[in-house]
C-alpha positions in Angstrom: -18.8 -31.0 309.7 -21.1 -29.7 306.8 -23.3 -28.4 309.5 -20.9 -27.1 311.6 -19.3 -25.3 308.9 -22.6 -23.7 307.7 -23.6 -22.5 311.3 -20.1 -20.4 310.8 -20.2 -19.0 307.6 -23.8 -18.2 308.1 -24.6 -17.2 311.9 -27.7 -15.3 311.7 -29.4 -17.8 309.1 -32.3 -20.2 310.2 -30.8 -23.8 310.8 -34.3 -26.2 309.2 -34.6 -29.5 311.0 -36.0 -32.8 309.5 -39.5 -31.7 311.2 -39.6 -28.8 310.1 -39.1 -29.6 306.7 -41.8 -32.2 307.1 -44.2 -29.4 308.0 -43.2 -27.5 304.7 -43.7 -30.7 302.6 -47.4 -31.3 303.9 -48.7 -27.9 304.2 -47.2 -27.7 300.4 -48.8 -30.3 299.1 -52.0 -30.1 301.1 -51.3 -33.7 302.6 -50.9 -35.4 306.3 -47.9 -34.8 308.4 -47.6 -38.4 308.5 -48.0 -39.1 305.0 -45.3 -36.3 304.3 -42.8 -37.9 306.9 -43.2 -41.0 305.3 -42.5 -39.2 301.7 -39.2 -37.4 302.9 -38.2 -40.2 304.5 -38.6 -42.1 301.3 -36.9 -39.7 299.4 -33.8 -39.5 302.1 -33.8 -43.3 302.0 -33.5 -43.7 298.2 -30.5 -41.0 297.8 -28.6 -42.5 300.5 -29.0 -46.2 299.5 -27.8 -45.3 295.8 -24.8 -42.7 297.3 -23.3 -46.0 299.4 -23.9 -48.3 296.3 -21.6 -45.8 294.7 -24.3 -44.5 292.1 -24.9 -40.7 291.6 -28.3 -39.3 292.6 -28.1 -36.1 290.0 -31.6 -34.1 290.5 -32.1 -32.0 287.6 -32.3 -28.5 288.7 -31.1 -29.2 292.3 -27.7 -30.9 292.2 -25.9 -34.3 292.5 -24.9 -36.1 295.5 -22.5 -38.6 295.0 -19.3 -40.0 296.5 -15.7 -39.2 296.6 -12.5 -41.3 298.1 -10.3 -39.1 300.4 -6.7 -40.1 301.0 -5.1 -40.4 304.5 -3.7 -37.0 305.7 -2.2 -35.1 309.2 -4.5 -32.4 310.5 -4.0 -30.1 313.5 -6.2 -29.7 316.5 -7.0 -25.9 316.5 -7.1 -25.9 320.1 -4.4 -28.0 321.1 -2.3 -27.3 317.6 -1.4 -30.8 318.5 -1.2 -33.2 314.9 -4.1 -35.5 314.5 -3.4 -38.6 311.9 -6.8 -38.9 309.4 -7.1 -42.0 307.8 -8.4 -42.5 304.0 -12.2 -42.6 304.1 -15.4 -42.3 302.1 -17.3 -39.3 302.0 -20.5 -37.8 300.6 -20.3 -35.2 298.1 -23.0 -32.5 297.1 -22.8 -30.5 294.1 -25.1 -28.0 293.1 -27.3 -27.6 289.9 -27.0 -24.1 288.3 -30.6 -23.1 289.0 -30.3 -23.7 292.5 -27.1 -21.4 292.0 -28.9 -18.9 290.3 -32.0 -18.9 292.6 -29.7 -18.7 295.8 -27.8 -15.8 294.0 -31.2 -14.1 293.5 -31.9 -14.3 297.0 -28.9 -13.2 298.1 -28.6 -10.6 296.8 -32.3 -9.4 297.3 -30.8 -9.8 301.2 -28.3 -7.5 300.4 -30.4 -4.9 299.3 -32.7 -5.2 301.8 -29.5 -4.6 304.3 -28.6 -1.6 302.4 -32.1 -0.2 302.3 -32.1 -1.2 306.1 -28.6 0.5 306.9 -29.6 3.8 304.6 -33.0 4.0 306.8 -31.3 3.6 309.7 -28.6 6.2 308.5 -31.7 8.6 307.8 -33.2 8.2 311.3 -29.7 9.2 312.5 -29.2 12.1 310.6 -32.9 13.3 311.4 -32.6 12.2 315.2 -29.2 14.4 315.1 -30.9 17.7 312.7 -33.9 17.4 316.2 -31.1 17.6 318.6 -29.6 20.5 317.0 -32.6 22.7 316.4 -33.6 21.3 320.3 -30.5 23.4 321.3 -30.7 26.2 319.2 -34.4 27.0 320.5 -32.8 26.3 324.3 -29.8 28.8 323.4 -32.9 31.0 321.8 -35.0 31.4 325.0 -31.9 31.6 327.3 -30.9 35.0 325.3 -34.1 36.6 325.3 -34.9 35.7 329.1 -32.1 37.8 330.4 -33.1 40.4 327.9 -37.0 40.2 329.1 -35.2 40.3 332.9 -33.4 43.3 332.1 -36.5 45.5 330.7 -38.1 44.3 334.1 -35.6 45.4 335.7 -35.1 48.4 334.2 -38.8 49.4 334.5 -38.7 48.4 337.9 -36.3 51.1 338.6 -37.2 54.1 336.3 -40.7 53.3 338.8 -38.3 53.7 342.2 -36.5 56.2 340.8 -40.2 58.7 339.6 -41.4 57.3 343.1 -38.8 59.0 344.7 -38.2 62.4 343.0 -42.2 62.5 344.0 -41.5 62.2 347.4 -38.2 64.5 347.1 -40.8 67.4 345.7 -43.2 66.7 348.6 -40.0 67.1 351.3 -38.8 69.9 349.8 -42.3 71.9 349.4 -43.1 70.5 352.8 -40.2 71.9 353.9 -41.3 75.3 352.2 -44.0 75.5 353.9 -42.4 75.0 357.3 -39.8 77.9 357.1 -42.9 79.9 355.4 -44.9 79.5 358.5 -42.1 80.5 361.2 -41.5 83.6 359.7 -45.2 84.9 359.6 -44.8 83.9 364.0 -41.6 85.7 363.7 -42.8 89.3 362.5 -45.9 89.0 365.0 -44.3 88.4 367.9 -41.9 92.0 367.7 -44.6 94.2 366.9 -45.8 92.9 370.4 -43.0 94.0 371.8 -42.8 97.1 370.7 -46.1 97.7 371.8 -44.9 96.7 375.0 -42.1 98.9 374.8 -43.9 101.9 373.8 -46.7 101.8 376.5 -44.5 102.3 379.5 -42.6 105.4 377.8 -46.8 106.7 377.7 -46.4 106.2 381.4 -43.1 107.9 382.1 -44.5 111.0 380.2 -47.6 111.2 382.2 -45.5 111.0 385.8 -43.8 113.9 384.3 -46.6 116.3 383.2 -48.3 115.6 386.8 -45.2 116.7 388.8 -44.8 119.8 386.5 -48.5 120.8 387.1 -47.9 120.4 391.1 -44.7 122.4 390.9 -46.5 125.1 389.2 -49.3 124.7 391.2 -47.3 125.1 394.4 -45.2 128.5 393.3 -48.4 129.9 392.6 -49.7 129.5 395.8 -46.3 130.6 398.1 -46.6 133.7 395.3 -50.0 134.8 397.1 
C-alpha cells in the first residue's frame, strides 16, 4: 500500500529497488557488491526483527519505525463501491526525523525552481519563436509590396519604349508618305508640258498648208493675168 500510494502521489519520481540500493551502498563505501548486500540485508533484518518484537528502531536523523495496532473497520471497493469488512491488524509505522524533513524540503524545493527556471525558458523560447514568426511575415508582406511595385516600373518602361517605338515609325510613315505625294506631282507637271508641245506642233502644220495654198493662188492669178 505504502508503495502504491507513493507511485500516485509521485508519478514521475524514480521508484529504487533493493538492488539498486545495494549498488549505491558499495560504490559508497568503496566495498563488494556482495559484502554490501550482505550489509543491507543486515541492517533490513535487525529493524524488522525489533519492529515485530514490538521495540522501536528510532535512527537519529532518519526516523523511527515502529508499530501501531489498527482497529477493525468497513472500507469500500473503489471499483465495485461494494463494502469490504477489515479486520484489526498490526501494522508498521514510519516516522520521520526532522533532518530528513528538512533535507527532503531542501530538495524539493530546489525541484521547484528548477521547474520554474524550466517553464520560464521554455516561456522565453515561445515568445522568441513567436517575435521570428512575426518579423518572418512582415519581411514576406515586405517583398510582396515592393514586387508589384518593381513589376509596375517594368511595365511602365516597357510601354513608354512601345509607345517612342511607335511615334518613330509614325514620323517615318508620315515623311514617307511626303515623299510619295512629293514625287507624283514633279510626274504630273512634266507630262502636260508634253502635251502642249504636242498640241502646238500640229497648229505649226495647219499654218504652213495655209501659206502654201495662198502662194499657188497667187501664183495662178498671175499667170491667167498674162
Amino acid at each position: 500500500m505504502c508503495g502504491a500510494n507513493r507511485r500516485r502521489t509521485y508519478p514521475k519520481g524514480r521508484i529504487v529497488n533493493k538492488a539498486q540500493l545495494i549498488d549505491a551502498v558499495a560504490m559508497k563505501l568503496d566495498i563488494s557488491r556482495r559484502s554490501a548486500g550482505d550489509t543491507v540485508d543486515a541492517v533490513l533484518e535487525g529493524i524488522t526483527g525489533a519492529i515485530i518484537s514490538g521495540d522501536k528502531v528510532s535512527l537519529t536523523g532518519f526516523g523511527t519505525f515502529e508499530t501501531t495496532r489498527r482497529a477493525a473497520r468497513t472500507a469500500r471497493n473503489p471499483r465495485t463501491g461494494a463494502s469490504v469488512a477489515v479486520p484489526a491488524a498490526t501494522v508498521p509505522k514510519f516516522r520521520p526525523g526532522q533532518a530528513l524533513k528538512d533535507e527532503v524540503n531542501a530538495s524539493g524545493g530546489r525541484k521547484r525552481t528548477a521547474k520554474k527556471t524550466t517553464k520560464a525558458a521554455a516561456k522565453k523560447a515561445v515568445v522568441k519563436a513567436a517575435a521570428k514568426k512575426t518579423a518572418v511575415k512582415a519581411a514576406a508582406k515586405k517583398t510582396a509590396t515592393t514586387r508589384p511595385a518593381a513589376k509596375k516600373t517594368t511595365v511602365s518602361a516597357a510601354a513608354k519604349k512601345t509607345a517612342t517605338a511607335a511615334k518613330k515609325t509614325t514620323a517615318k510613315k508620315t515623311v514617307a508618305k511626303a515623299a510619295a505625294k512629293k514625287a507624283p506631282a514633279k510626274k504630273a507637271t512634266g507630262r502636260p508640258a508634253a502635251k502642249k508641245s504636242v498640241a502646238k506642233a500640229p497648229a505649226t502644220k495647219t499654218v504652213a498648208k495655209k501659206t502654201t495654198a495662198k502662194k499657188a493662188a497667187a501664183k495662178k492669178t498671175t499667170a491667167r493675168k498674162r
